[in-house]
C-alpha positions in Angstrom: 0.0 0.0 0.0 1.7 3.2 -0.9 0.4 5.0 2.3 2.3 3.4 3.9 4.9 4.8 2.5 6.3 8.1 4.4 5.7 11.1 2.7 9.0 12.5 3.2 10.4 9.4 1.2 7.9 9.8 -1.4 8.5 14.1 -2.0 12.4 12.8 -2.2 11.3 10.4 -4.9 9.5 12.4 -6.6 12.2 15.1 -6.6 15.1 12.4 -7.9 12.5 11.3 -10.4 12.1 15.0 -11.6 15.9 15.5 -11.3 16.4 12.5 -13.6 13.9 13.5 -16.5 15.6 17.5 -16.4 18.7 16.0 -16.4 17.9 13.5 -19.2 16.5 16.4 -21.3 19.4 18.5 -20.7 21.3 15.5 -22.2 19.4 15.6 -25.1 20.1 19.3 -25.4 23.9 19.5 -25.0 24.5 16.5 -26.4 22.4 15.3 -28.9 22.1 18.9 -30.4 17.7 18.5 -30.1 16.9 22.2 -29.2 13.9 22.9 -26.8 10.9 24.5 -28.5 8.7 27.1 -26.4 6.5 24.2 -25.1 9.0 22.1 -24.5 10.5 24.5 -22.0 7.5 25.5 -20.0 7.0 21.5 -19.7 10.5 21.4 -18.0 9.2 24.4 -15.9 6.3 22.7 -14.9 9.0 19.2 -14.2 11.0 21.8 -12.1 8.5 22.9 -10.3 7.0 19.4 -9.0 10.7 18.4 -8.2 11.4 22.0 -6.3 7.3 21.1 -4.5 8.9 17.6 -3.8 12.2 18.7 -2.5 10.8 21.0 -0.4 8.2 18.8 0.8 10.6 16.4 1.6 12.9 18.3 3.7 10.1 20.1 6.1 8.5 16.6 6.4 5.1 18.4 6.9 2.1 16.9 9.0 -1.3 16.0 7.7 -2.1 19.6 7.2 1.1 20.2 5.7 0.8 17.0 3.4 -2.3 18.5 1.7 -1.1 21.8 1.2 2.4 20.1 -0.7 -0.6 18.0 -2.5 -2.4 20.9 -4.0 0.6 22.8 -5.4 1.8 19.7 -6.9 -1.4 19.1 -8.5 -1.4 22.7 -9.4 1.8 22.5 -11.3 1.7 18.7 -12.8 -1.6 20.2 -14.2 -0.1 22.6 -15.8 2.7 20.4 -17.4 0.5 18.0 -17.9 -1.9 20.5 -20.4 1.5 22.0 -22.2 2.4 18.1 -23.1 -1.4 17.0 -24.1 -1.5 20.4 -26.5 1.7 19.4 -28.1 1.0 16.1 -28.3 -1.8 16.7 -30.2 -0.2 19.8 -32.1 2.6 16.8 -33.0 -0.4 14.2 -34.1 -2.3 16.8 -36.1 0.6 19.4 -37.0 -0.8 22.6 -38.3 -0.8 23.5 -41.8 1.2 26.2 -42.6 4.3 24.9 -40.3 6.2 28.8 -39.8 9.0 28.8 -36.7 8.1 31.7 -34.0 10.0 33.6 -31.7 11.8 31.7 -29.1 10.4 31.6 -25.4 12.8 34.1 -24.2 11.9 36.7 -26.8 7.8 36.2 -26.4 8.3 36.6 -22.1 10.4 39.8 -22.6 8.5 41.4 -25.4 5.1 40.8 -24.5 3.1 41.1 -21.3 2.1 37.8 -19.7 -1.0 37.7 -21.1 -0.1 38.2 -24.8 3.0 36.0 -24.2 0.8 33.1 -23.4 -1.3 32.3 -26.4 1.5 32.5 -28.6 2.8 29.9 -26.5 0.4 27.5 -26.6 -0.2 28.1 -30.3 3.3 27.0 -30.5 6.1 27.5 -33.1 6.6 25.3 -36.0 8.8 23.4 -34.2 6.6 22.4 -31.7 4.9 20.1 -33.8 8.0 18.4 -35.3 9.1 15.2 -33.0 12.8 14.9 -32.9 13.6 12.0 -30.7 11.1 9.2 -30.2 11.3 6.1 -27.7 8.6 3.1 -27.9 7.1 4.8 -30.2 6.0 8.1 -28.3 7.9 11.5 -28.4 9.1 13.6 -25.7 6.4 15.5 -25.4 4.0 12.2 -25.4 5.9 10.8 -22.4 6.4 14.6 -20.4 2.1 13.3 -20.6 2.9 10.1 -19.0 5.6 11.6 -16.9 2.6 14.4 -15.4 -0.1 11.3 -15.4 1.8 9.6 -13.4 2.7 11.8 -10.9 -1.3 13.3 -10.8 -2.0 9.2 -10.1 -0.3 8.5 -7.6 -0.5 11.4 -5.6 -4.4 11.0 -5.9 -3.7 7.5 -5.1 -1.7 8.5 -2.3 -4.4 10.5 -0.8 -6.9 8.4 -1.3 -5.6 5.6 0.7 -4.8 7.8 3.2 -8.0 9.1 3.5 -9.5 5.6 3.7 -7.2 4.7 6.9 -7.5 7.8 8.5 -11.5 7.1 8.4 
């Protein structure tokens, strides 16, 4: 039963885990020469950001109140990765029609407010739909999906067995 599991070792898991897949993509980067697209980078934010959640979490070791606070910000952010990979994926399964490379990420956050920055974003540059690297059969942005599903599962998972002992 994963309840059973201390939380503190699960947020530490869950950070190496994030480490790991940054780390892997970095590789990928530097090494193999595949450059990051705009979508491809706010997934790694989104990555970051449940490893930083599960670092932290597992270094204050927080009590049941605690736990559901960490819960809800990882949600928060494995939600949002998780809709940047499903909107590529899909953008890669159904690329657009007239395929024209944008301005990078950088560029869109520092020339344009938040809110215009965005929906450029998630329209996503002509590269977003190309799919450099592929393993099993699904891209990188196909298993950044899994990668997000599988964190939203077994946190709710986590909780839910909780709940059920606790009650």
């Amino acid at each position: 039963m994963l309840y059973r599991l201390p939380f503190r070792l699960l947020a530490l898991l869950l950070f190496a885990a994030c480490a790991a897949l940054l780390a892997f993509g970095l590789y990928l980067q530097h090494a193999q020469g595949i450059e990051p697209c705009p979508m491809c980078i706010m997934q790694r934010y989104a990555l970051a950001t449940c490893g930083l959640i599960g670092l932290l979490a597992g270094l204050h070791n927080p009590g049941r109140r605690g736990v559901s606070g960490y819960a809800l910000l990882l949600a928060i952010a494995a939600l949002a990765g998780l809709g940047v990979a499903a909107r590529q994926s899909w953008m890669q399964w159904f690329p657009p029609a007239v395929s024209e490379c944008g301005p990078g990420l950088e560029y869109m956050l520092e020339s344009f407010p938040l809110s215009a920055a965005l929906p450029m974003i998630f329209r996503g540059a002509g590269d977003c739909s190309v799919v450099d690297w592929s393993f099993l059969g699904l891209s990188i942005a196909n298993w950044s999906f899994v990668s997000f599903s599988a964190i939203l599962v077994t946190l709710a998972v986590y909780l839910w067995q909780r709940a059920r002992q606790a009650g």
